[in-house]
PyMOL commands that place a pseudoatom at each C-alpha (Angstrom):
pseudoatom trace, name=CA, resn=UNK, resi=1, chain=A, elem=C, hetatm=0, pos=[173.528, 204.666, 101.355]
pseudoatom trace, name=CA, resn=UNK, resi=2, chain=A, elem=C, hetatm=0, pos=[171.316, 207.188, 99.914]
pseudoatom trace, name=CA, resn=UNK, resi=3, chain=A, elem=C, hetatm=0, pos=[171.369, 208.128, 95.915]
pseudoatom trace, name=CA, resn=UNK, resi=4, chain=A, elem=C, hetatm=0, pos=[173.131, 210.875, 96.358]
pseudoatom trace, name=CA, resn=UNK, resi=5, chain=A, elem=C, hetatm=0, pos=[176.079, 209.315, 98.414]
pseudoatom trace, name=CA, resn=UNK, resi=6, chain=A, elem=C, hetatm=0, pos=[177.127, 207.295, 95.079]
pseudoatom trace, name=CA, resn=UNK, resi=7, chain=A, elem=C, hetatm=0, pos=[180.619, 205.372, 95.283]
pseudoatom trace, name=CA, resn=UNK, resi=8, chain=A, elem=C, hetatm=0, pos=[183.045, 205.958, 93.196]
pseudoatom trace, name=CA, resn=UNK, resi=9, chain=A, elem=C, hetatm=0, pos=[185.164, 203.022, 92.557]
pseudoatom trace, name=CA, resn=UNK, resi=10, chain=A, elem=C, hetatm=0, pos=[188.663, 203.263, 91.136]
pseudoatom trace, name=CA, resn=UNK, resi=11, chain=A, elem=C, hetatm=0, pos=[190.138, 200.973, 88.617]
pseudoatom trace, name=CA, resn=UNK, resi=12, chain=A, elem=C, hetatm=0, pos=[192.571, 199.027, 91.053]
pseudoatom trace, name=CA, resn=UNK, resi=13, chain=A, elem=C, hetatm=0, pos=[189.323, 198.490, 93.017]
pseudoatom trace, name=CA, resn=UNK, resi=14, chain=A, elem=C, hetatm=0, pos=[187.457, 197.059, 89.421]
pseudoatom trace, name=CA, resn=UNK, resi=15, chain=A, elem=C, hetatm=0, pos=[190.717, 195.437, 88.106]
pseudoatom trace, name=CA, resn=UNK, resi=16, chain=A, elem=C, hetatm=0, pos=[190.413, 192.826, 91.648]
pseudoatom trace, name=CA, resn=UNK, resi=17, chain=A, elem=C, hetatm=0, pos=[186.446, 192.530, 91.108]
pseudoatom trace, name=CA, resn=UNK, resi=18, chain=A, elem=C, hetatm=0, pos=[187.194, 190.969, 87.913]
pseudoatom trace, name=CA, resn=UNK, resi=19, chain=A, elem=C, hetatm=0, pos=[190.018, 189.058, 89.056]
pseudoatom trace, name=CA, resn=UNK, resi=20, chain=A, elem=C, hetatm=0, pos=[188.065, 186.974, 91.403]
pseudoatom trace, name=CA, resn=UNK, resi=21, chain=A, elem=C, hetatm=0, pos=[185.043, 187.223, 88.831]
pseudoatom trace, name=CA, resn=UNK, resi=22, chain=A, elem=C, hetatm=0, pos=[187.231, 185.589, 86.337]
pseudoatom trace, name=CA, resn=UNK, resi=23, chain=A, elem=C, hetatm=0, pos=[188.727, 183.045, 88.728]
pseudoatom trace, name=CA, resn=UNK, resi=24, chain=A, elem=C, hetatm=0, pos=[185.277, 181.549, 88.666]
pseudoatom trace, name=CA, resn=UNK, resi=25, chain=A, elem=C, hetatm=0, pos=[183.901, 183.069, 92.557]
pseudoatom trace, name=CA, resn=UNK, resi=26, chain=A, elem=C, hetatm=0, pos=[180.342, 183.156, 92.349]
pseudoatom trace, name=CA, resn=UNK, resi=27, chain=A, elem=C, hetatm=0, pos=[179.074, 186.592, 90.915]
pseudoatom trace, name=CA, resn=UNK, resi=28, chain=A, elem=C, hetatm=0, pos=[176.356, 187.143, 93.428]
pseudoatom trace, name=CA, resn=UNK, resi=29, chain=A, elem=C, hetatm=0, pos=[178.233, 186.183, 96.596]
pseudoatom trace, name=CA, resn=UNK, resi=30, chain=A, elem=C, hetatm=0, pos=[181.010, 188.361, 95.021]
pseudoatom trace, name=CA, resn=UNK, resi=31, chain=A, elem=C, hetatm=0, pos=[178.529, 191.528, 94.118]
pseudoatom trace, name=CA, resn=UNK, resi=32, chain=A, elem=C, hetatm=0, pos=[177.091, 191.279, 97.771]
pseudoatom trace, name=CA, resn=UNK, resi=33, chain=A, elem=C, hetatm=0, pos=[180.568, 191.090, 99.451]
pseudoatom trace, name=CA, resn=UNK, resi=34, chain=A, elem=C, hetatm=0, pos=[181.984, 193.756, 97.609]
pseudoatom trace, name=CA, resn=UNK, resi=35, chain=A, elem=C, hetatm=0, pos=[178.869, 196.007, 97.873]
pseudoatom trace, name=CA, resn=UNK, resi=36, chain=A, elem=C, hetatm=0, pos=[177.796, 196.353, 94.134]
pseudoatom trace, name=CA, resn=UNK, resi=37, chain=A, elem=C, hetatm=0, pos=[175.362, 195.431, 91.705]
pseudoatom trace, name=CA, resn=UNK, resi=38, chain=A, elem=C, hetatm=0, pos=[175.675, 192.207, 89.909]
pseudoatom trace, name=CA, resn=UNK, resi=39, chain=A, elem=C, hetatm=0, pos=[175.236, 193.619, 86.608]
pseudoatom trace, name=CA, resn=UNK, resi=40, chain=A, elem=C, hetatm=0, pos=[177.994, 196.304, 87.452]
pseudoatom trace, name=CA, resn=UNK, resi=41, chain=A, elem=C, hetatm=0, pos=[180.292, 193.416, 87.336]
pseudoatom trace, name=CA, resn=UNK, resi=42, chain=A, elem=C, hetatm=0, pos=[179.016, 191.922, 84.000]
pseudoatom trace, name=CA, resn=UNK, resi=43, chain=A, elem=C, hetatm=0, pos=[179.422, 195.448, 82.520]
pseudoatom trace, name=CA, resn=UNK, resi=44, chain=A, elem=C, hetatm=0, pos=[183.146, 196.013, 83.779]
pseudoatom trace, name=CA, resn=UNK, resi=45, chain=A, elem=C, hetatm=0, pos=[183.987, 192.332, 82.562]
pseudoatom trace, name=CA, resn=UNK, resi=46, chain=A, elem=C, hetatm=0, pos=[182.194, 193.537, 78.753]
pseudoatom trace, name=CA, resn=UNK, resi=47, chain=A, elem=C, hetatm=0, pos=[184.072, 196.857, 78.994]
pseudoatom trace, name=CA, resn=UNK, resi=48, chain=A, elem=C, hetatm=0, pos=[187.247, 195.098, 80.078]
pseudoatom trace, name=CA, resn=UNK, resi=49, chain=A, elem=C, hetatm=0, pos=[187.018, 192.450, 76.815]
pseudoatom trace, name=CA, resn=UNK, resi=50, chain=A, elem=C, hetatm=0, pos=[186.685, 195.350, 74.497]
pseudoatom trace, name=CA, resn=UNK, resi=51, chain=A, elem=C, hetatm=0, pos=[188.707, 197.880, 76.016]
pseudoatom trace, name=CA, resn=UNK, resi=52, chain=A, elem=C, hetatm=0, pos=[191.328, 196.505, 78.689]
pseudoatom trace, name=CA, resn=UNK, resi=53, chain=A, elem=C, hetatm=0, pos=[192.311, 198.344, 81.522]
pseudoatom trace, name=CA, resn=UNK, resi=54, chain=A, elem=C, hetatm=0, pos=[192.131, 201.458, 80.401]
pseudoatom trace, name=CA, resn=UNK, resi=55, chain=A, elem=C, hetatm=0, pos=[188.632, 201.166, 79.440]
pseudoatom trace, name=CA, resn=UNK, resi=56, chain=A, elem=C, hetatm=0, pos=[187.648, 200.724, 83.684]
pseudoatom trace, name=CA, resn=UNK, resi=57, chain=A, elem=C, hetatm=0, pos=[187.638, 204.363, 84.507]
pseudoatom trace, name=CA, resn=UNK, resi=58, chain=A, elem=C, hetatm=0, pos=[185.728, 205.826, 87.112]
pseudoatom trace, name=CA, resn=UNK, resi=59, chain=A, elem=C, hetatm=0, pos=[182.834, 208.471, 86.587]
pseudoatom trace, name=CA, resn=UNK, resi=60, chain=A, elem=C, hetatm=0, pos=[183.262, 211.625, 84.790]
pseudoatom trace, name=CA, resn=UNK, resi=61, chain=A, elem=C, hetatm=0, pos=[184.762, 213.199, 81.840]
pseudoatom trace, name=CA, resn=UNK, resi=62, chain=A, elem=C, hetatm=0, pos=[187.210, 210.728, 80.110]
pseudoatom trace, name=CA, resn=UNK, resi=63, chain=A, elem=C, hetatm=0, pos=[190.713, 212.196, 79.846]
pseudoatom trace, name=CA, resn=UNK, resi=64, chain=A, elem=C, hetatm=0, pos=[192.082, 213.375, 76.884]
pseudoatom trace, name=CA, resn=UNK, resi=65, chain=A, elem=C, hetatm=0, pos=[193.774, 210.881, 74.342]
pseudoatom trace, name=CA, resn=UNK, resi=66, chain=A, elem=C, hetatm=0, pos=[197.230, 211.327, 73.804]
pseudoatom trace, name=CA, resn=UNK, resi=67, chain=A, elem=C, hetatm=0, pos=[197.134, 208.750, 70.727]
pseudoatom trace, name=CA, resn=UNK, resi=68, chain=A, elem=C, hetatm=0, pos=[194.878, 208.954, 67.862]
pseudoatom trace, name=CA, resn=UNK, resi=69, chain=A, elem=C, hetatm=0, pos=[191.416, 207.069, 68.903]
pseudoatom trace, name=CA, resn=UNK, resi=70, chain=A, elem=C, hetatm=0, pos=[191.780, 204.767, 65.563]
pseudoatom trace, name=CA, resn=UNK, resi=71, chain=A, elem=C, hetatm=0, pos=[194.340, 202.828, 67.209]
pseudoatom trace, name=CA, resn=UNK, resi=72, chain=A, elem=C, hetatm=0, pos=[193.766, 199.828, 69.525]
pseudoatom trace, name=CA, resn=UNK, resi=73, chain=A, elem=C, hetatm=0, pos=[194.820, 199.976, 72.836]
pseudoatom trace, name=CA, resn=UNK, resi=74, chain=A, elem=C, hetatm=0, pos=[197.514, 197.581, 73.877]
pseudoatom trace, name=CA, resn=UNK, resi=75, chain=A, elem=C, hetatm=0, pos=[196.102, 195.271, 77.218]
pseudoatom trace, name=CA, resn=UNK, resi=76, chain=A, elem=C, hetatm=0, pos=[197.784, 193.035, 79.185]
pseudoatom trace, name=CA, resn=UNK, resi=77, chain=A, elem=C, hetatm=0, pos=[195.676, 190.711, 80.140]
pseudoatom trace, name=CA, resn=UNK, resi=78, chain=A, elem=C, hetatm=0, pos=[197.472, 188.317, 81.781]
pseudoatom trace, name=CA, resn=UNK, resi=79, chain=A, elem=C, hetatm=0, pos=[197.650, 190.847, 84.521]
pseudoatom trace, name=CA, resn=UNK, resi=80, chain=A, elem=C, hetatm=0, pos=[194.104, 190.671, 85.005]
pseudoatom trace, name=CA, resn=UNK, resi=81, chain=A, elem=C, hetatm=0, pos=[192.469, 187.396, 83.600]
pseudoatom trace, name=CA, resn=UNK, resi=82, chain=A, elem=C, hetatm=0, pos=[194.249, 183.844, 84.989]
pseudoatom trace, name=CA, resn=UNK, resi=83, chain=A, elem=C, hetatm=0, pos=[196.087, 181.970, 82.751]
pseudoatom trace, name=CA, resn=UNK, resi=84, chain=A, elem=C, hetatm=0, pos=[193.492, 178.874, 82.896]
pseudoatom trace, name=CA, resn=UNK, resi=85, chain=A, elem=C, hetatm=0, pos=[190.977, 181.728, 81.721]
pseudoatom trace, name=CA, resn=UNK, resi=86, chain=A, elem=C, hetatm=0, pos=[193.158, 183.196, 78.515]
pseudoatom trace, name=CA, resn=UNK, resi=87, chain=A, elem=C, hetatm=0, pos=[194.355, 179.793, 76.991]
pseudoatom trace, name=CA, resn=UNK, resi=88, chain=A, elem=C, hetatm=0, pos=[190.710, 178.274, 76.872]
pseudoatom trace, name=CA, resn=UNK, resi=89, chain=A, elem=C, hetatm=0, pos=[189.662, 181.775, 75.571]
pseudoatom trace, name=CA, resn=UNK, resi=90, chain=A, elem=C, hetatm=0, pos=[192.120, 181.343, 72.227]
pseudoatom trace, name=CA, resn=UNK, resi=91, chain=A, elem=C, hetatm=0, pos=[190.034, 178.565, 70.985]
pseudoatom trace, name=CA, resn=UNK, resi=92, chain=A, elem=C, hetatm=0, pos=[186.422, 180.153, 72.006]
pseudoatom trace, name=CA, resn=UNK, resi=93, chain=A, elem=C, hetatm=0, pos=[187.357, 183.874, 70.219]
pseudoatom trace, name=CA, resn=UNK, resi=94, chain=A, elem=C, hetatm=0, pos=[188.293, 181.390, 67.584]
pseudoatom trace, name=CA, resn=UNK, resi=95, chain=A, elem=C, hetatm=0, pos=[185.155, 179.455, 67.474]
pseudoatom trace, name=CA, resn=UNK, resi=96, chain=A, elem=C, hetatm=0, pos=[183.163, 182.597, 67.885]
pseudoatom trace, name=CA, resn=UNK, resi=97, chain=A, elem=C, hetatm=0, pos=[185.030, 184.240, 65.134]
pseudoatom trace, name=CA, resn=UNK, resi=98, chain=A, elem=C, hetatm=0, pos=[183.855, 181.154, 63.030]
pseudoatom trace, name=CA, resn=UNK, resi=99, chain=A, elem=C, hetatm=0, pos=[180.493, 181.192, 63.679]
pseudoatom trace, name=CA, resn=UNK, resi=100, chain=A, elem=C, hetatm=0, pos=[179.570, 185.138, 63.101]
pseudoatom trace, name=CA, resn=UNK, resi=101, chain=A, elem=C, hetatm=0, pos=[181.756, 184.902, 59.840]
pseudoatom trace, name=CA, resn=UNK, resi=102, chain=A, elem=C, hetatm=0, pos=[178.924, 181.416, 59.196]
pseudoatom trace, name=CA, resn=UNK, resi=103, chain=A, elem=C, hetatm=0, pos=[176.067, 183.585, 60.695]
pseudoatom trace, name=CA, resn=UNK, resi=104, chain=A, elem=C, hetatm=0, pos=[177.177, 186.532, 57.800]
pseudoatom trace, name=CA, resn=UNK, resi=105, chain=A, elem=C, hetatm=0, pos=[177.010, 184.101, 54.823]
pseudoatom trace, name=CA, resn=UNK, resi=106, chain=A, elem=C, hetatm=0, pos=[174.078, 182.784, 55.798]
pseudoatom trace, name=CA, resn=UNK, resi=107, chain=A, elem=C, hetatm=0, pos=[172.515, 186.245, 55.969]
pseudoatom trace, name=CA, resn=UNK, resi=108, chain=A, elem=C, hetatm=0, pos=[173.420, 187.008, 52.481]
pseudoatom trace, name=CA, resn=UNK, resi=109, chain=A, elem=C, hetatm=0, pos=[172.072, 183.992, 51.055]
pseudoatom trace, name=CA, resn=UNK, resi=110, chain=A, elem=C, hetatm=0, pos=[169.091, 184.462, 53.044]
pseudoatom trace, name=CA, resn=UNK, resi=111, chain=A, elem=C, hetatm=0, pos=[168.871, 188.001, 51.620]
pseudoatom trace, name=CA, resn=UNK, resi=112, chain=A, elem=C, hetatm=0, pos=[169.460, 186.466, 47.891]
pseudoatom trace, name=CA, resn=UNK, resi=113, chain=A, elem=C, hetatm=0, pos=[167.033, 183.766, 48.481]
pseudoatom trace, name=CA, resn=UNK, resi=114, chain=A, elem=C, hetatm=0, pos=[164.365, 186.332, 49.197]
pseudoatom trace, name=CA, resn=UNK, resi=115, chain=A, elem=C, hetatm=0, pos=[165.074, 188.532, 46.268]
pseudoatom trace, name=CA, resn=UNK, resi=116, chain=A, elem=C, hetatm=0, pos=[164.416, 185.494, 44.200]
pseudoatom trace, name=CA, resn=UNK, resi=117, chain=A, elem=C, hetatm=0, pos=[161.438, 184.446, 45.516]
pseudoatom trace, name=CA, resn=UNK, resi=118, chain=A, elem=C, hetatm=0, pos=[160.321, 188.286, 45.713]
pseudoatom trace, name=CA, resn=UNK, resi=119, chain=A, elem=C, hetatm=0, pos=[161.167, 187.835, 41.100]
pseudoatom trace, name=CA, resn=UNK, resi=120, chain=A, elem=C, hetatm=0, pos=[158.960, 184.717, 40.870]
pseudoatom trace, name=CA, resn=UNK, resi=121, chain=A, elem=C, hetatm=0, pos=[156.278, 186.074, 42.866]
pseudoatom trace, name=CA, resn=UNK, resi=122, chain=A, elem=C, hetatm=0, pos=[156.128, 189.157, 40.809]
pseudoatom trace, name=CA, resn=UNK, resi=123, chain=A, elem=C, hetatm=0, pos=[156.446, 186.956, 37.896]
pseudoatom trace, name=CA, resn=UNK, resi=124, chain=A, elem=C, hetatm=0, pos=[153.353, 184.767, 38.592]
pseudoatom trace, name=CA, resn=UNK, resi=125, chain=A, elem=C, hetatm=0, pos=[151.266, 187.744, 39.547]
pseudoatom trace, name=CA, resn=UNK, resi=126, chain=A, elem=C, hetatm=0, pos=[151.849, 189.135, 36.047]
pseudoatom trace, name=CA, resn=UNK, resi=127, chain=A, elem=C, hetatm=0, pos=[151.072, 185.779, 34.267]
pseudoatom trace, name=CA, resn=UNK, resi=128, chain=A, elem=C, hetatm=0, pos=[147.908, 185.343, 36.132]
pseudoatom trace, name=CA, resn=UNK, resi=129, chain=A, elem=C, hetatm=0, pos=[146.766, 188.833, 35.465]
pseudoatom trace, name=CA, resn=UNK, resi=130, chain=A, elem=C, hetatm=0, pos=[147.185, 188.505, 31.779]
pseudoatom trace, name=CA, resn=UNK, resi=131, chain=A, elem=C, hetatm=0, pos=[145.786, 185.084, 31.563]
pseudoatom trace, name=CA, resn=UNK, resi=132, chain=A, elem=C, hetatm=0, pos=[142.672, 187.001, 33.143]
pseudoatom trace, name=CA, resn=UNK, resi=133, chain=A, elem=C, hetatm=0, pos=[142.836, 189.493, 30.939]
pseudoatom trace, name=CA, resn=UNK, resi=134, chain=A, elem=C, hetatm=0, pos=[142.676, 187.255, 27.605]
pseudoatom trace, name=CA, resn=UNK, resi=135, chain=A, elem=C, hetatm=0, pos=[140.033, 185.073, 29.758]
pseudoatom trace, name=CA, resn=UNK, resi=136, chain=A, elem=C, hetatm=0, pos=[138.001, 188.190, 30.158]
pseudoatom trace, name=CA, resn=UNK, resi=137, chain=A, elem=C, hetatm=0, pos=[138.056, 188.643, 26.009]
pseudoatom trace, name=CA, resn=UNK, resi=138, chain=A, elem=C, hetatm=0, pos=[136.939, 185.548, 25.518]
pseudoatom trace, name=CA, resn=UNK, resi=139, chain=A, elem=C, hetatm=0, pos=[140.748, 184.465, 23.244]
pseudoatom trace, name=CA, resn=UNK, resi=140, chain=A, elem=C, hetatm=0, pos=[141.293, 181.415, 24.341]
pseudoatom trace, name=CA, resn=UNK, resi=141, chain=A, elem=C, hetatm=0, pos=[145.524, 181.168, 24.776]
pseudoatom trace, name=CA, resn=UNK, resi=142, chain=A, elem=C, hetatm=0, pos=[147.185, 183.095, 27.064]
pseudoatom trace, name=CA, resn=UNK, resi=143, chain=A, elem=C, hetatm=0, pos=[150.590, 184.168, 25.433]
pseudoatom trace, name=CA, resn=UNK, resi=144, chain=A, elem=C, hetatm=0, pos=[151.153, 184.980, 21.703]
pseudoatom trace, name=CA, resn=UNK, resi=145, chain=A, elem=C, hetatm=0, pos=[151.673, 182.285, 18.861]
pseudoatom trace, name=CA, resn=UNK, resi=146, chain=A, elem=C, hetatm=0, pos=[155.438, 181.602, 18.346]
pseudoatom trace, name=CA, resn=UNK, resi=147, chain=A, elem=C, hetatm=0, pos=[154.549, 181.642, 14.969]
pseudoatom trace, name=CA, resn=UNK, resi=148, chain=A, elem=C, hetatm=0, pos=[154.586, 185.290, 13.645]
for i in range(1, 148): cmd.bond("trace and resi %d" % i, "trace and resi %d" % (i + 1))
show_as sticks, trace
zoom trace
Protein backbone atom coordinates (compact mmCIF):
# COMPACT_ATOMS: atom_id res chain seq x y z
CA UNK A 1 0.00 0.00 0.00
CA UNK A 2 1.49 3.11 -1.20
CA UNK A 3 1.24 6.62 0.92
CA UNK A 4 -1.19 7.83 -0.95
CA UNK A 5 -3.65 4.79 -0.70
CA UNK A 6 -4.09 5.67 3.22
CA UNK A 7 -6.95 3.64 5.11
CA UNK A 8 -9.42 5.12 6.62
CA UNK A 9 -10.69 3.25 9.52
CA UNK A 10 -14.11 3.83 11.03
CA UNK A 11 -14.90 3.87 14.66
CA UNK A 12 -16.77 0.39 14.81
CA UNK A 13 -13.52 -0.83 13.18
CA UNK A 14 -11.30 1.13 16.29
CA UNK A 15 -14.00 0.44 18.97
CA UNK A 16 -13.06 -3.82 18.28
CA UNK A 17 -9.15 -2.94 18.08
CA UNK A 18 -9.43 -1.80 21.52
CA UNK A 19 -11.66 -4.40 22.62
CA UNK A 20 -9.26 -7.15 22.06
CA UNK A 21 -6.38 -4.60 23.06
CA UNK A 22 -8.03 -4.27 26.35
CA UNK A 23 -8.83 -7.96 26.77
CA UNK A 24 -5.11 -8.32 27.17
CA UNK A 25 -4.23 -9.88 23.15
CA UNK A 26 -0.82 -9.05 22.53
CA UNK A 27 -0.48 -5.50 20.88
CA UNK A 28 1.97 -6.48 18.22
CA UNK A 29 0.37 -9.73 17.07
CA UNK A 30 -2.86 -7.62 17.20
CA UNK A 31 -1.29 -4.42 15.13
CA UNK A 32 0.12 -6.98 12.49
CA UNK A 33 -3.20 -8.92 12.15
CA UNK A 34 -5.25 -6.05 11.85
CA UNK A 35 -2.84 -4.20 9.48
CA UNK A 36 -1.85 -1.08 11.61
CA UNK A 37 0.77 0.48 13.45
CA UNK A 38 1.34 -0.43 17.00
CA UNK A 39 1.43 2.98 18.21
CA UNK A 40 -1.94 3.69 16.30
CA UNK A 41 -3.40 1.44 18.85
CA UNK A 42 -1.74 3.08 21.94
CA UNK A 43 -3.04 6.43 20.59
CA UNK A 44 -6.79 5.26 20.06
CA UNK A 45 -6.62 3.53 23.63
CA UNK A 46 -5.16 7.40 25.07
CA UNK A 47 -7.85 9.12 22.96
CA UNK A 48 -10.46 6.61 24.07
CA UNK A 49 -9.51 7.24 28.12
CA UNK A 50 -9.92 10.91 27.64
CA UNK A 51 -12.55 11.16 25.23
CA UNK A 52 -14.75 7.85 24.86
CA UNK A 53 -16.22 6.86 21.81
CA UNK A 54 -16.85 9.79 20.39
CA UNK A 55 -13.39 10.89 20.56
CA UNK A 56 -12.37 7.70 17.74
CA UNK A 57 -13.33 9.54 14.64
CA UNK A 58 -11.90 8.97 11.45
CA UNK A 59 -9.80 11.61 9.40
CA UNK A 60 -11.02 14.95 8.53
CA UNK A 61 -12.84 17.88 9.77
CA UNK A 62 -14.53 17.05 13.17
CA UNK A 63 -18.29 17.62 13.02
CA UNK A 64 -19.89 20.31 14.52
CA UNK A 65 -20.84 20.19 18.34
CA UNK A 66 -24.28 20.28 19.09
CA UNK A 67 -23.47 20.80 22.99
CA UNK A 68 -21.32 23.39 24.38
CA UNK A 69 -17.49 21.98 24.29
CA UNK A 70 -17.20 22.79 28.27
CA UNK A 71 -19.18 19.86 28.98
CA UNK A 72 -17.87 16.28 29.36
CA UNK A 73 -18.96 13.80 27.18
CA UNK A 74 -20.95 10.98 28.66
CA UNK A 75 -19.02 7.27 27.68
CA UNK A 76 -20.08 4.06 28.20
CA UNK A 77 -17.45 2.18 28.74
CA UNK A 78 -18.57 -0.92 29.63
CA UNK A 79 -19.44 -1.24 26.01
CA UNK A 80 -15.98 -1.09 25.10
CA UNK A 81 -13.52 -1.99 28.03
CA UNK A 82 -14.33 -5.68 29.89
CA UNK A 83 -15.58 -5.63 33.10
CA UNK A 84 -12.26 -7.35 34.64
CA UNK A 85 -10.57 -4.16 32.97
CA UNK A 86 -13.02 -1.24 34.59
CA UNK A 87 -13.27 -2.62 38.25
CA UNK A 88 -9.35 -2.92 38.67
CA UNK A 89 -9.24 0.54 36.92
CA UNK A 90 -11.46 2.25 40.02
CA UNK A 91 -8.70 1.65 42.40
CA UNK A 92 -5.65 2.60 39.87
CA UNK A 93 -7.50 6.22 38.71
CA UNK A 94 -7.72 6.30 42.44
CA UNK A 95 -4.19 5.62 43.24
CA UNK A 96 -3.09 7.77 40.37
CA UNK A 97 -5.29 10.54 41.50
CA UNK A 98 -3.32 10.20 44.87
CA UNK A 99 -0.10 10.34 43.73
CA UNK A 100 -0.24 13.55 41.20
CA UNK A 101 -2.24 15.38 44.05
CA UNK A 102 1.41 14.00 46.36
CA UNK A 103 3.58 14.86 43.25
CA UNK A 104 1.77 18.73 43.42
CA UNK A 105 2.61 19.29 47.13
CA UNK A 106 5.77 18.21 46.79
CA UNK A 107 6.37 20.67 43.96
CA UNK A 108 5.34 23.55 46.02
CA UNK A 109 7.45 22.79 48.83
CA UNK A 110 10.18 22.18 46.54
CA UNK A 111 9.48 25.62 45.02
CA UNK A 112 9.36 27.19 48.78
CA UNK A 113 12.40 25.37 49.77
CA UNK A 114 14.29 27.03 46.96
CA UNK A 115 13.07 30.50 47.60
CA UNK A 116 14.52 30.08 51.01
CA UNK A 117 17.66 28.94 50.24
CA UNK A 118 17.72 31.56 47.21
CA UNK A 119 17.08 34.45 50.88
CA UNK A 120 20.03 32.91 52.77
CA UNK A 121 22.24 32.84 49.91
CA UNK A 122 21.60 36.41 49.16
CA UNK A 123 21.91 36.99 52.77
CA UNK A 124 25.46 35.56 53.20
CA UNK A 125 26.68 37.22 50.05
CA UNK A 126 25.79 40.58 51.62
CA UNK A 127 27.44 39.76 55.03
CA UNK A 128 30.59 38.66 53.42
CA UNK A 129 30.78 41.68 51.22
CA UNK A 130 30.51 44.05 54.08
CA UNK A 131 32.76 42.16 56.33
CA UNK A 132 35.24 42.84 53.29
CA UNK A 133 34.46 46.07 53.11
CA UNK A 134 35.24 47.01 56.94
CA UNK A 135 38.34 44.45 56.45
CA UNK A 136 39.47 46.60 53.60
CA UNK A 137 39.35 49.89 56.16
CA UNK A 138 41.25 48.37 58.43
CA UNK A 139 37.89 48.63 61.51
CA UNK A 140 38.15 45.71 62.98
CA UNK A 141 34.12 44.49 63.69
CA UNK A 142 31.99 43.84 61.10
CA UNK A 143 28.44 45.15 62.15
CA UNK A 144 27.73 48.29 64.28
CA UNK A 145 27.97 48.45 68.22
CA UNK A 146 24.52 47.72 69.79
CA UNK A 147 25.41 50.34 71.92
CA UNK A 148 24.43 53.73 70.31
Amino acid sequence: MSDKEKRVLDREFKLAALNRMMAGENVSALARELGVLRKDLYKWRERFRSGGPSALRSRGRPPKLLSPPDTAPVVDTEQVIPPAVTSSAAPAADALSKAQKRIVELERKIGRQELELDFFRRALRHFKERRRQNDALGVGVSTRSSEQ
